[in-house]
Structure formats: structure tokens, C-alpha cells
Backbone as JSON, one array per atom type, in Angstrom:
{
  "sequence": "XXXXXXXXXXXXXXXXXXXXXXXXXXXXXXXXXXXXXXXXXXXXXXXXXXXXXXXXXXXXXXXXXXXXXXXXXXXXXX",
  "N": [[-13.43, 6.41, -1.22], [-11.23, 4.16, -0.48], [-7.23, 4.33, -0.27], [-4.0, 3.37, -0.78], [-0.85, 4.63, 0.76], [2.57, 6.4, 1.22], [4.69, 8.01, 3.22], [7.36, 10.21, 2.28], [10.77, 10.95, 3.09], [12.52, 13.85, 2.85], [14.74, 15.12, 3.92], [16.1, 14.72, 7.46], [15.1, 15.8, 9.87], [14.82, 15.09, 12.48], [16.7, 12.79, 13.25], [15.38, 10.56, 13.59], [13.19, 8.95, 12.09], [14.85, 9.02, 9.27], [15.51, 8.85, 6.07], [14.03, 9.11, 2.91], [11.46, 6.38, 1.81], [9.5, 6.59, 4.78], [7.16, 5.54, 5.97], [4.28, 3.34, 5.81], [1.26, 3.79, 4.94], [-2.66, 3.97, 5.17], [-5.54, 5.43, 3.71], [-8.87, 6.49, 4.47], [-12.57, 6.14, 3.93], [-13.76, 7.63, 5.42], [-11.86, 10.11, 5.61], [-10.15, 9.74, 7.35], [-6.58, 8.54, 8.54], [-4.77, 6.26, 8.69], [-1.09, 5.46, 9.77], [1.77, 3.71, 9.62], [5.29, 3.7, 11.17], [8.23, 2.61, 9.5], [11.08, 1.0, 10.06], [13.05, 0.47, 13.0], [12.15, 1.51, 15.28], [9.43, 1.08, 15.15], [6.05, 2.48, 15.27], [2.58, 3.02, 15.42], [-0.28, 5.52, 14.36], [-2.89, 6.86, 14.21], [-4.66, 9.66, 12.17], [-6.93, 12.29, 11.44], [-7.28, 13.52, 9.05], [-5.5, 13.87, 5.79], [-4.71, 16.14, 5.98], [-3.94, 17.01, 8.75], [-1.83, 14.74, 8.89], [-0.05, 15.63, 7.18], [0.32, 18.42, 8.7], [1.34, 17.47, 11.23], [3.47, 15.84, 10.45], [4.69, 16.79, 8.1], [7.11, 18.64, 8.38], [7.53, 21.37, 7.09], [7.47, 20.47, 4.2], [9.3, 18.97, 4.0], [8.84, 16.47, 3.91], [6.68, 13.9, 2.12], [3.78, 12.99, 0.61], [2.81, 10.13, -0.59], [0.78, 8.92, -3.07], [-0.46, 5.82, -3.79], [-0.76, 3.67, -6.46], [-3.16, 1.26, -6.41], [-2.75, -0.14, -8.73], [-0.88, -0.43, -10.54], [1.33, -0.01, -8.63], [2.51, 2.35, -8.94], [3.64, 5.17, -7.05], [2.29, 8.25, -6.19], [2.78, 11.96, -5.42], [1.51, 14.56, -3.63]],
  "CA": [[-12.57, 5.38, -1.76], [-9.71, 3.95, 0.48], [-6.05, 3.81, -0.93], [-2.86, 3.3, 0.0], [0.15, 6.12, 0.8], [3.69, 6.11, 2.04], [5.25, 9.21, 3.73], [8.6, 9.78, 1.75], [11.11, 12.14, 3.41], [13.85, 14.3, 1.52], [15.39, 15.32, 4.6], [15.48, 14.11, 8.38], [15.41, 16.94, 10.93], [15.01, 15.32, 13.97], [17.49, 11.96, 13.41], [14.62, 9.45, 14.33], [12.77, 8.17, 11.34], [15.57, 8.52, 8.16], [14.89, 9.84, 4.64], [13.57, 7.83, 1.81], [9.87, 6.27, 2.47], [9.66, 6.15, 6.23], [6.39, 5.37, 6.6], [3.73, 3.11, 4.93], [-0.99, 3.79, 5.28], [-4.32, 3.61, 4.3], [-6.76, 6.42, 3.72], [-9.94, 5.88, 4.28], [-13.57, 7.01, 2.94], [-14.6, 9.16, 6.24], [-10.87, 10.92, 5.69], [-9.34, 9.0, 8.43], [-5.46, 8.33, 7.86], [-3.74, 5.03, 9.82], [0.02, 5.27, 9.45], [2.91, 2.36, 10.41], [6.29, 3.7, 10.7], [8.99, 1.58, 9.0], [12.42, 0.83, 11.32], [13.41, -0.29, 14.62], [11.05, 1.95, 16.63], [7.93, 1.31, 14.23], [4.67, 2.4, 15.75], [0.61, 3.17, 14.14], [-0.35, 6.63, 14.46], [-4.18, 7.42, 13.61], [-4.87, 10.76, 11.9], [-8.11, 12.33, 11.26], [-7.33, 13.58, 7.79], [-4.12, 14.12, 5.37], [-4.04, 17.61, 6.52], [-3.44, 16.74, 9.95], [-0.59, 14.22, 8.77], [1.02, 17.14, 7.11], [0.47, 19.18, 9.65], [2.13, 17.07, 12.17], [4.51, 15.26, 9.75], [5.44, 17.22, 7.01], [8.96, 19.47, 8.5], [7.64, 22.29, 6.13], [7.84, 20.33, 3.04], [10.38, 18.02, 3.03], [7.91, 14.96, 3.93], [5.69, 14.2, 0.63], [2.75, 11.86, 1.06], [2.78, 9.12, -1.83], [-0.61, 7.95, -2.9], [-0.03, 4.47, -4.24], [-1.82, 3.11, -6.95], [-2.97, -0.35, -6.7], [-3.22, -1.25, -10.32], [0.52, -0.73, -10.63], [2.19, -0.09, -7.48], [3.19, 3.73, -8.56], [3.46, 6.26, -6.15], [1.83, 9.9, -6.83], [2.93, 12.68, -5.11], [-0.1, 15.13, -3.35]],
  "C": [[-11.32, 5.27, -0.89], [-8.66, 3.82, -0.81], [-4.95, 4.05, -0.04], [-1.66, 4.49, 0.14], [1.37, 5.67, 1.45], [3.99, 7.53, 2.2], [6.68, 9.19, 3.12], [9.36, 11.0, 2.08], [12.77, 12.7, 2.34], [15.12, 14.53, 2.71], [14.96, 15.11, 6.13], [15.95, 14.35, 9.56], [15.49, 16.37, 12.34], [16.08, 13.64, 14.2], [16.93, 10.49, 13.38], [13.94, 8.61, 12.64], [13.52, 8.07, 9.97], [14.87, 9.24, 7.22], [14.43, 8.28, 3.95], [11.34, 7.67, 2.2], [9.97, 5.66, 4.22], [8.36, 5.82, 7.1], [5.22, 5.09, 5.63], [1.84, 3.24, 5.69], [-1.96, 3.93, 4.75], [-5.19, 5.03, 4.65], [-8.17, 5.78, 3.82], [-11.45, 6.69, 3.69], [-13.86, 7.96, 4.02], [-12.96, 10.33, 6.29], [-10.06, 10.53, 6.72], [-7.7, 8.5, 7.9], [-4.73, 7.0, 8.86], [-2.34, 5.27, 9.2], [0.54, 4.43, 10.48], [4.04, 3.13, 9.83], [7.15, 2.69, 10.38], [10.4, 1.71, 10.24], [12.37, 0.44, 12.25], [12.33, 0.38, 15.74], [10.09, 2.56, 15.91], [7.07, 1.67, 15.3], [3.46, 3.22, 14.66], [0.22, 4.48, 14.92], [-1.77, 7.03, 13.64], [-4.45, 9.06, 13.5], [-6.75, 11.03, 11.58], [-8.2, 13.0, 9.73], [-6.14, 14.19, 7.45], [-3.96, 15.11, 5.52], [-3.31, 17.37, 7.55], [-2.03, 15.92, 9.84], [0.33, 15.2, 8.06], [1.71, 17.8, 7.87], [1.41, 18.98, 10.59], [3.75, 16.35, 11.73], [5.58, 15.99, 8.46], [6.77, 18.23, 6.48], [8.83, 20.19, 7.1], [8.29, 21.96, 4.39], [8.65, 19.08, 2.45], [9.7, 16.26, 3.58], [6.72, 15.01, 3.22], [4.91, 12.84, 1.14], [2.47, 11.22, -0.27], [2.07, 8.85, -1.75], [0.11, 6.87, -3.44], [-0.95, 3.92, -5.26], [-1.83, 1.86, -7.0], [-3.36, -1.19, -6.95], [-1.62, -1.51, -10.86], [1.62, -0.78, -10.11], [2.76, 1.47, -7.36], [2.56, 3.96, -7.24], [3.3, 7.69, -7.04], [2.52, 10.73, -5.93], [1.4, 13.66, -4.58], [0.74, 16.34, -2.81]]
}
């Protein structure tokens, strides 16, 4: 099942992408992750599964990956 996710940071160690949601993408069914950062120096960043965007994104915690639901627009937490 594909759905949607935003990357939402608490804190923003290296100056470049900001706190808040800094980054909106799509999951997909083989586990594949596309992300678009938001701001002035947006770019698309293909993952091979939400570990890996952790892995590479997640500054030990303080970047949370929002599923999205979209029947009402929340965001989950994972």
C-alpha cells in the first residue's frame, strides 16, 4: 500500500534544512521511499526503505517520519 509521509525535525544540526516539516514523500509497495525537500535548496532523494531514510536522515532522533493519512490529512508518528 503506498502513502504519504513528511520528515518533521525537532532540531536542526547542520543549519541547512530548518525544523518543523522539512520534507514532504511517498512510500511505496516494494518499500521504496521518494522524498522532496521543502525550501530554497529543495531537491528528490530516492531511498530504498524507511530504514535507510532514518538512517541517513534521522540526527539520532530528532527527525520523526509522519505517515499522513489520506482520509483526513493527520500525520502519525513511526
Amino acid at each position: 500500500m503506498r502513502y504519504m509521509l513528511h520528515l518533521y525535525r525537532t532540531e536542526d544540526e547542520t543549519g541547512i534544512s530548518g525544523t518543523g516539516f522539512v520534507a514532504d514523500g511517498m512510500h511505496f509497495d516494494d518499500g521504496t521511499v521518494v522524498l522532496k525537500w521543502r525550501g530554497p535548496t529543495s531537491s528528490v532523494g530516492v531511498y530504498r526503505s524507511l530504514d535507510d531514510v532514518r538512517a541517513i536522515h534521522g540526527h539520532g532522533g530528532k527527525t520523526e517520519i509522519k505517515i499522513c493519512n489520506p482520509l483526513n490529512c493527520e500525520c502519525h508518528g513511526t
